[in-house]
N, C-alpha and C positions, 0 to 999 in steps of 0.2 A: 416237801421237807427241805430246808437248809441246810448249810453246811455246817451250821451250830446246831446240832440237832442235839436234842437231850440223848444220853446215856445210861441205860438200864441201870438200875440197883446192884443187879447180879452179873453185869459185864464182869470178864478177866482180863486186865490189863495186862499185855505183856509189849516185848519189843522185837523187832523184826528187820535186820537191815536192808535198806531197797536196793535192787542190784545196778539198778542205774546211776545213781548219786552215790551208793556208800554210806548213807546216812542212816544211824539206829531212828524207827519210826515207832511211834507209840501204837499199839493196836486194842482199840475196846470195842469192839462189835461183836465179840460172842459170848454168849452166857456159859458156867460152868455145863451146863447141861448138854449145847451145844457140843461143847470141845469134847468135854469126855466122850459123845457119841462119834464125832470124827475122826479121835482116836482109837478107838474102839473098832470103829469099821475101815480105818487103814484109809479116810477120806480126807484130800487134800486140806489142808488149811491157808485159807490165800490172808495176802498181805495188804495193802494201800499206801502210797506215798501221792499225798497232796500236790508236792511242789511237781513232780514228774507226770503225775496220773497214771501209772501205772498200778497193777497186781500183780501179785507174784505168788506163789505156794512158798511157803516157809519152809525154810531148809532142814534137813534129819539135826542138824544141831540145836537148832533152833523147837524143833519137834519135841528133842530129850529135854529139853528145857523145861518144856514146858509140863510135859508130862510129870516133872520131878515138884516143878510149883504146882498143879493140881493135889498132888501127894501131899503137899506140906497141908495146904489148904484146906485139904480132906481130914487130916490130924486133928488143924486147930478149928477145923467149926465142931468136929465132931467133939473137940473136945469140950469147946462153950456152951456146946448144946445142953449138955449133962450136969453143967456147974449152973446153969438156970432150973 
């Protein structure tokens, strides 16, 4: 696999700052099904920055974050779902 690799359908993008550089890094390697189980089971969620090579677990900030965009996400598919 390359470093272009394709991107699931059901990735969740979110952003994650790398603690080496400081720089918000874009994150899409896990699917919602993924996260929800990570959070769920209290299971680290790691980060990636390219230019550094580095991972990191993403910070309790970063955590509530996310947790609050799966909630929205869960509203509005659940909502589309219904209106089809």
């Amino acid at each position: 696999m390359t470093c272009a690799h394709r991107v699931a359908d059901d990735t969740i993008p979110f952003v994650s700052v790398c603690p080496q550089c400081f720089q918000d890094r874009l994150q899409q390697l896990y699917s919602r099904r993924v996260l929800d189980g990570f959070l769920k089971d209290d299971h680290a969620i790691e980060a990636y920055c390219a230019e550094c090579e580095q991972f990191w677990s993403i910070s309790p900030n970063e955590r509530s974050a996310l947790v609050r965009l799966l909630a929205v996400l869960g509203v509005i598919r659940g909502s589309s779902a219904q209106l089809h």
